[in-house]
N, C-alpha and C positions, 0 to 999 in steps of 0.2 A: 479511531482506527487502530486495532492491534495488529502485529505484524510481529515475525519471528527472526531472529538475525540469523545471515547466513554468513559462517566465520569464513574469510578469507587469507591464506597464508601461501608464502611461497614455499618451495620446496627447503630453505636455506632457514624457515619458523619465524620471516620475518613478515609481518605485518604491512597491506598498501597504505600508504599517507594520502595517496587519493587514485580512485579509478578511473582510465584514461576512457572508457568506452562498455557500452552495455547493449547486448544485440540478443539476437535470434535467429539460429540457424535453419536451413529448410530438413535438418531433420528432425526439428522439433526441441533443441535446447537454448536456454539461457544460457550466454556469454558474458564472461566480465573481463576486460581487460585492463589490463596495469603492468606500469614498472615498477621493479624491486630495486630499490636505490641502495640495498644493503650486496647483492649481486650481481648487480647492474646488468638486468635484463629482461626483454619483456616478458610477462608472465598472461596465458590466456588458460581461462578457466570453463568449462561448459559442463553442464546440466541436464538432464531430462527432463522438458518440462513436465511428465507425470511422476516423477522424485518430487519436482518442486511443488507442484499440487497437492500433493499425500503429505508435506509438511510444513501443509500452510494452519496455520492456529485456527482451532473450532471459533465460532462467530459469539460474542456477548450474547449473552441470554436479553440483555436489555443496551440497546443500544445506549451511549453516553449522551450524544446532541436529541433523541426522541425521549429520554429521562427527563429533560429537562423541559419538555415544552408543556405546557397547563390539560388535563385532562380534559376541561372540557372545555368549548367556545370562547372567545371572553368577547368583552362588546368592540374591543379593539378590531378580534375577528372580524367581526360583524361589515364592521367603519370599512377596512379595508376591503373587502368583499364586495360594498354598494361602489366607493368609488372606482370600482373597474365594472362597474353596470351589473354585478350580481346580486342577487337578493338572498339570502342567506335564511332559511326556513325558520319558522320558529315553531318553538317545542308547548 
């Protein structure tokens, strides 16, 4: 899974050490909330979720975990397929 970070900072340029809570408003944005322990105050962040959609990373041309699985049948296929009652076509 790829995924793109989304920098959070408070207004003081410091950094959250962990986010207290993560929502959804009914107008439709992402929430993040945190204390700023360098400030000491809470700090609430929201989003549009169609911001956040326009800068989600384009998809693998090939997915990593479907790279890896055998192009074609194997008899293991096969095995697993009859013991759940399926019979598995042959070629």
């Amino acid at each position: 899974m790829s995924y793109r970070h989304l920098p959070l900072t408070c207004e003081c340029g410091e950094v959250p050490e962990r986010i207290l809570e993560i929502g959804l408003t009914a107008e439709h944005e992402l929430v993040v909330h945190y204390w700023c322990s360098v400030c000491h105050r809470a700090v609430c962040v929201s989003k549009p979720l169609t911001d956040c959609w326009r800068e989600c990373p384009e998809p693998d041309a090939t997915p990593r975990l479907l790279a890896a699985l055998p192009a074609a049948p194997t008899a293991a296929d096969a095995e697993f397929l009859q013991s759940m009652g399926i019979s598995y076509p042959s070629s």
